[in-house]
C-alpha positions in Angstrom: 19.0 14.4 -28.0 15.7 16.6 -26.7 16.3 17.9 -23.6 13.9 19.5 -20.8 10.7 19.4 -18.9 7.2 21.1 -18.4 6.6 22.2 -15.2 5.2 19.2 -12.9 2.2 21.0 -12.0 1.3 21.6 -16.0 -1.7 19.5 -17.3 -0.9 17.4 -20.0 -4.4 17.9 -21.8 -3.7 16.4 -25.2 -6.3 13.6 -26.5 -5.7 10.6 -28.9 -9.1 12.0 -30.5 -10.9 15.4 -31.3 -13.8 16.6 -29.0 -17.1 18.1 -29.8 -17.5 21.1 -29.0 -20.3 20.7 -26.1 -17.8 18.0 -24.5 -14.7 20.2 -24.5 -16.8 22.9 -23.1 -17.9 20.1 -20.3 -14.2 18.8 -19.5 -13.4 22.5 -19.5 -16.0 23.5 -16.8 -14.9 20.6 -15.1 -11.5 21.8 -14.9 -12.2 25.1 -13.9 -14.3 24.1 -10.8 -11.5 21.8 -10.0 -8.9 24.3 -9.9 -11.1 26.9 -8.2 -11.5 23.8 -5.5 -8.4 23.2 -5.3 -7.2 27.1 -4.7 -10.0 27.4 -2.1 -8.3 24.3 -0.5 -5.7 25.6 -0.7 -5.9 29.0 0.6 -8.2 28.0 4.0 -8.9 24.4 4.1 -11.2 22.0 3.1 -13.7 21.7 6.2 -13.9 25.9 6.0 -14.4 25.8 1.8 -18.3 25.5 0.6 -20.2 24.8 -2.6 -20.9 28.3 -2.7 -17.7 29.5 -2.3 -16.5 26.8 -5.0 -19.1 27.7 -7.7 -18.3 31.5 -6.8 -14.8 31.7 -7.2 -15.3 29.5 -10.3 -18.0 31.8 -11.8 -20.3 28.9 -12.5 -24.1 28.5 -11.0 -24.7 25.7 -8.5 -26.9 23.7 -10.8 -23.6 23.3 -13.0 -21.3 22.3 -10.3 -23.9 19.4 -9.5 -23.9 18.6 -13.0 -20.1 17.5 -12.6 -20.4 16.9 -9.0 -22.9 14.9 -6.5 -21.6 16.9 -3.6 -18.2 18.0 -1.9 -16.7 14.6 -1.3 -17.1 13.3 -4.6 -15.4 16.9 -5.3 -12.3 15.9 -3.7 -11.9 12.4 -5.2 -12.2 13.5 -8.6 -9.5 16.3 -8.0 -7.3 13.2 -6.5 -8.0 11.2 -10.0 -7.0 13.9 -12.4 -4.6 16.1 -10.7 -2.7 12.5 -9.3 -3.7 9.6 -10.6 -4.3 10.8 -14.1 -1.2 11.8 -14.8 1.2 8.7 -15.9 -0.1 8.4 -19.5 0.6 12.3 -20.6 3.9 12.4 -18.7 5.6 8.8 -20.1 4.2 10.4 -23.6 6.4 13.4 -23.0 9.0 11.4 -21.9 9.3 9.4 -25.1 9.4 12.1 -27.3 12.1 14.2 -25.0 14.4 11.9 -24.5 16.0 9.3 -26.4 17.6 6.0 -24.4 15.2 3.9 -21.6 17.6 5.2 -19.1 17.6 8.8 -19.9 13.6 8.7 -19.7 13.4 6.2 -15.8 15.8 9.4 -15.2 13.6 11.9 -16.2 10.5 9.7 -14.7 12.2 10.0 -11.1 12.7 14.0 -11.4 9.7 14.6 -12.3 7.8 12.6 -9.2 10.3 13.9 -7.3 9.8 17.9 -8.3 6.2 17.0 -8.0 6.4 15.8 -4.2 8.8 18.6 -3.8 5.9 20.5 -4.2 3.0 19.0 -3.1 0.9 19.8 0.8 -1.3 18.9 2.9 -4.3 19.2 0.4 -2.5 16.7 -1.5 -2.2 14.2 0.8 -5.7 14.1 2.0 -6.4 13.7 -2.2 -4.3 10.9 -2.5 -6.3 9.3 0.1 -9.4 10.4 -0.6 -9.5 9.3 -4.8 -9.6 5.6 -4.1 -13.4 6.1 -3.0 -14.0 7.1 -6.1 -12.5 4.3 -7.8 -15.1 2.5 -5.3 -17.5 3.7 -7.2 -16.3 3.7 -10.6 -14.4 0.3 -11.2 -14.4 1.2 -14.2 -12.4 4.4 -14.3 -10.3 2.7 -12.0 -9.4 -0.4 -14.2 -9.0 2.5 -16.6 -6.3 4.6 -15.2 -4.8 1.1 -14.6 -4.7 0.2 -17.0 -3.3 3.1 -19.0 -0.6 3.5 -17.0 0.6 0.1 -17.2 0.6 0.1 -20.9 1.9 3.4 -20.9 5.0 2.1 -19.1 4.8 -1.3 -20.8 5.6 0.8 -24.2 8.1 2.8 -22.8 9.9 -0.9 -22.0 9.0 -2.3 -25.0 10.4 0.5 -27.1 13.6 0.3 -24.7 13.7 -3.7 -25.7 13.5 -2.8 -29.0 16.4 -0.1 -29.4 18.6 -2.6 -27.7 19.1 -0.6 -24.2 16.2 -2.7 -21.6 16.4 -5.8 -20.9 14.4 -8.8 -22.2 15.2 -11.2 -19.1 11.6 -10.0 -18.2 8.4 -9.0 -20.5 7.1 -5.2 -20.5 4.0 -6.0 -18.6 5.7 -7.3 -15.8 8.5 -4.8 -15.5 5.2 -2.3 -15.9 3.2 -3.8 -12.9 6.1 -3.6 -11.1 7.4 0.3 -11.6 3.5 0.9 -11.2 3.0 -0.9 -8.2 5.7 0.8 -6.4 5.3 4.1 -7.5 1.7 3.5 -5.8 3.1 2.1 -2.7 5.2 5.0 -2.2 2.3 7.5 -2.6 0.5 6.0 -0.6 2.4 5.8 2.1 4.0 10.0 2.1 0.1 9.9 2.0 -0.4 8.0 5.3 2.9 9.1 7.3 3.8 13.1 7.2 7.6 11.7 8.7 7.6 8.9 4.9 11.2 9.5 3.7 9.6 10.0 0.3 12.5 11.4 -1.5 15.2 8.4 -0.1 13.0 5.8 -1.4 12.2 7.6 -5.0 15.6 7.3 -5.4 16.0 3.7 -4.2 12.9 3.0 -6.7 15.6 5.0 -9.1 18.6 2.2 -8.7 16.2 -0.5 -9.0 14.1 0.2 -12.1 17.9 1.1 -14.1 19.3 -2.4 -12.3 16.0 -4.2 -13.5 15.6 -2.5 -16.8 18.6 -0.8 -18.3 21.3 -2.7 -20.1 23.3 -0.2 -21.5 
């Protein structure tokens, strides 16, 4: 059996297709305003960060970071879509090709959200809550991440089903929706209440996706 796990924090950047060059150059200017963002919020705050500062400390001219980026706000949703919401399809990937049974990966799912709340602040929060206005604005992208992360998880089942160690009493989509919905109900809510016993109900979510879903 594989063992391990990246870092929480690591980007999972691999693509099911091969990039021009001018559009990997794009997605990695992207990335490197993001991350300079996301120090600068970091380090002093949002409300005391600026453009300037931004395109500064990510050595890129202003004209660039408007290319990417209408203004500040739409700054911090897209930083809530790929450093948050983004993430389920490379991490279940991981997971399927570390570890072996259904239960081993839910396992591994848990630690890993955990580790990642473990390390998350304040910026984070206000990213959580500030990435669904960009869904406003892009259905699309949100049906997209959606979507992805449902049928990432609906593969993970599926495989499980298949092995012989998931259950069939239900179908993968539906046991999908479900692990999806409440991993977005718990989010949400750390998001909303500083005092949300995040960890405690992780690991509730942990008994009830093995009762639900394991059979071995």
């Amino acid at each position: 059996m594989k063992t391990g796990m990246q870092d929480p924090q690591e980007k999972f950047m691999e693509t099911t297709a091969p990039l021009d060059r001018r559009e990997k150059r794009k997605l990695e200017t992207r990335a490197r305003i993001e991350d300079a963002a996301y120090a600068l919020f970091q380090r002093q705050g949002i409300e005391d960060t600026s453009i300037e500062m931004i395109c500064r400390e990510a050595d890129v001219a202003r004209r660039t970071f408007y290319s990417h980026f209408p203004n500040k706000h739409a700054l911090l949703g897209g930083l809530g879509v790929s450093r948050l919401y983004s993430q389920a399809e490379p991490m279940l990937r991981h997971l399927m090709e570390q570890f072996e049974s259904t239960r081993e990966r839910l396992e591994a799912m848990i630690d890993y959200i955990e580790a990642s709340f473990s390390k998350y602040q304040e910026i984070d929060r206000q990213l959580i809550l500030t990435a669904p206005a960009v869904f406003a604005n892009d259905p699309d992208q949100q049906r997209q991440i959606n979507r992805s992360a449902k049928d990432s998880f609906a593969s993970l089942i599926a495989a499980g089903q298949a092995a012989g160690d998931a259950s069939r009493a239900y179908s993968p989509e539906i046991l999908a929706a479900m692990i999806v919905g409440t991993l977005n109900t718990l989010t949400v809510s750390w998001a909303i209440d500083p005092d949300y016993p995040i960890f405690a109900k992780l690991e509730e979510a942990r008994g009830m996706f093995e009762a639900l879903i394991c059979s071995d």
